[in-house]
N, C-alpha and C positions, 0 to 999 in steps of 0.2 A: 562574518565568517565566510569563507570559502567555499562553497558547495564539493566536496567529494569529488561528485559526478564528475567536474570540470579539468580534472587532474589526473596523471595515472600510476595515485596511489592503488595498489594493492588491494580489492574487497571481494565478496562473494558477490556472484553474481545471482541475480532472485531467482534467477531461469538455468539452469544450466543443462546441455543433452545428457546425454549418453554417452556417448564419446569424452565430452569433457571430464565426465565425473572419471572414468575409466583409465584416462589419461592419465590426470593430475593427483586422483584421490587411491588408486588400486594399488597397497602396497606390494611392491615385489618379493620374490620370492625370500631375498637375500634377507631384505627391510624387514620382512614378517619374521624373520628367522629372529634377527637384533631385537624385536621388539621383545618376543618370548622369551629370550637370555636372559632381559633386564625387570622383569615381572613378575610377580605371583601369582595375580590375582585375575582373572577379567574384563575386572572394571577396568585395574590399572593396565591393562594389555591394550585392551581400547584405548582409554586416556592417550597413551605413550603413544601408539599409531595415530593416532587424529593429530598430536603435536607436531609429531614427523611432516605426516601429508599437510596439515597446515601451513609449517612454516615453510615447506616446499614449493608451496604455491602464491603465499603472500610477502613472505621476505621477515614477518614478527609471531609475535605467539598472539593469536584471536581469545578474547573472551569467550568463555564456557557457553554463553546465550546468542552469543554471534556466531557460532556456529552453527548453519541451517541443520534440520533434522533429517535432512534428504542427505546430506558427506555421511552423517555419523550413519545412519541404516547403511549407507553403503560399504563406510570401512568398514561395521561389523559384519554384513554377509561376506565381505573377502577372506576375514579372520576367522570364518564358520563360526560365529561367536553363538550365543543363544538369544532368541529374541527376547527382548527387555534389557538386555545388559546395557549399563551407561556407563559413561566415563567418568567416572566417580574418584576420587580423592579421600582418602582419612586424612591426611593432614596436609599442610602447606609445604611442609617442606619434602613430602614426596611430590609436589607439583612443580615446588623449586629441579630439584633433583633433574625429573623428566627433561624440563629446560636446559639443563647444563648436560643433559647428555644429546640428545638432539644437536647444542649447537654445536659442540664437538664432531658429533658424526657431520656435517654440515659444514666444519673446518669456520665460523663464523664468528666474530669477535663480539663479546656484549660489554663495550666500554659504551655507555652513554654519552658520558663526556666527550668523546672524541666523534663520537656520530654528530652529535650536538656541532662542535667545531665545525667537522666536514661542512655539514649544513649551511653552515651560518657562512662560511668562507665561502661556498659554491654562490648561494643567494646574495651576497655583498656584491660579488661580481658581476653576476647578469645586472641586478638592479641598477647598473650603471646604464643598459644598454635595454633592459624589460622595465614592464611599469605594470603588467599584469599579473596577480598574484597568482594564478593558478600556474604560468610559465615559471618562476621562480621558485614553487615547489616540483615542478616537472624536475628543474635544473637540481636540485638538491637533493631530487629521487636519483637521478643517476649517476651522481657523484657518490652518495651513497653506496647504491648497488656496485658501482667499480670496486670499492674501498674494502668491500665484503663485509658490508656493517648491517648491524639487526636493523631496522627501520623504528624510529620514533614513532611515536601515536601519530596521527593526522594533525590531533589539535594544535602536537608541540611544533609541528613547520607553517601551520597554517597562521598559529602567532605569532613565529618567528621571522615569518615574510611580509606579513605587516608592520612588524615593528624595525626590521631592515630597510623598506622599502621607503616608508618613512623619514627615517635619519637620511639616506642616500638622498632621496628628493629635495629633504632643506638643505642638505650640502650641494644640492645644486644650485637651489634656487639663492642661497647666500652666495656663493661663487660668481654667478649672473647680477646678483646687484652691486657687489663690489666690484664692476667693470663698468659698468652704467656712471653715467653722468647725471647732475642734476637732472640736465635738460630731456635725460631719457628718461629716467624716472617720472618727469612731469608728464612727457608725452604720454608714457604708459599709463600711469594715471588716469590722466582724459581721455583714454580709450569709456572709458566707465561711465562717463556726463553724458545726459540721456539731453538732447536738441535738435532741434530742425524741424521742419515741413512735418516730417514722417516719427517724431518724438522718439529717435532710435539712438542708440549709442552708437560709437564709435566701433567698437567688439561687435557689434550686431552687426555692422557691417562687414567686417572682415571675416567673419565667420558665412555670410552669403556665397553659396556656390559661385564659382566663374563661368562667364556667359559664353557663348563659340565665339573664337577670337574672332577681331573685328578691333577696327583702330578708332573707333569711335566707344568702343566697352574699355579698352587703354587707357583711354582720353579720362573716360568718366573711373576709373578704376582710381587715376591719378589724382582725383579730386582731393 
């Protein structure tokens, strides 16, 4: 699997200032207004602003426990909430709810299938031309983000660019053998046959740095 880290999906960062939180987490005046219109309750006032500033800043909706306890004190001091209040739920489908209203104000489309697509079409293409997974989710974060699409989990592009990456490579590597000749194939082969003096293959040596050029390192190159 992919490390997170190596990519620039969307996460909370473990550390973040003062200005960051202020920045990214402090709803505005207009946001705080919406959020009060479409709530009862508290808990669910929080809830509803934390989904706001979340998907604000990641591009998806975060798990209730992935979100640090340093956003939520914060959005509740912006909301004069009272301390203890948490973003609490009675049912799923007021969680659903929040979600569909958020993407709305957000203007942002929740077709998985079709982020799914984008995805898979963005990553078919570099893998022509990348071979590292973390570039290949890079390329299929910003097709995405163009597209104004919710962002998949990590895990669903991180398996989906292995398993792209994959197919693309033996469609290479079949393509390459079906231009080859016997007699290439054999040579390629006997790259592998471990002989000589020094009991190295043939890869072992080609894979040896080049010396500072010199027509005697040619000579011996040519062997």
């Amino acid at each position: 699997m992919t490390s997170i880290e190596r990519t620039a999906y969307p996460r909370f960062k473990r550390l973040m200032s003062a200005r960051e939180m202020h920045v990214f987490f402090t709803p505005k005046p207009e946001e705080a207004a919406w959020v009060r219109e479409r709530t009862r309750s508290d808990a669910h006032l929080l809830a509803l602003a934390l989904a706001l500033k979340c998907y604000q800043k990641l591009g998806y909706f975060p798990k209730a426990d992935e979100v640090p306890e340093t956003v939520v004190e914060h959005v509740r001091g912006a909301l004069e909430l009272a301390e203890g209040t948490g973003p609490h739920y009675e049912s799923v489908n007021t969680a659903k709810l929040h979600r569909k209203l958020v993407r709305e104000r957000q203007g942002i489309s929740y077709d998985q299938e079709r982020a799914r697509q984008i995805a898979e079409e963005a990553i078919r293409r570099a893998a022509l031309v990348k071979n590292n997974p973390p570039d290949l989710i890079n390329v299929a974060l910003e097709e995405l983000v163009r597209a104004t699409c919710e962002l998949p989990a990590f895990r669903t592009l991180d398996e989906m660019a292995a398993r792209i990456r994959r197919e693309v490579n033996e469609d290479i590597f079949a393509t390459i053998r079906s231009r080859m000749t016997l007699q290439d194939q054999a040579r390629l082969q006997g790259l592998l046959d471990v002989g000589g003096l020094e009991g190295k293959s043939g890869l072992n040596r080609l894979k040896k740095p080049a010396k500072r050029p010199s027509w005697s390192h040619l000579k011996e190159q040519r062997k």
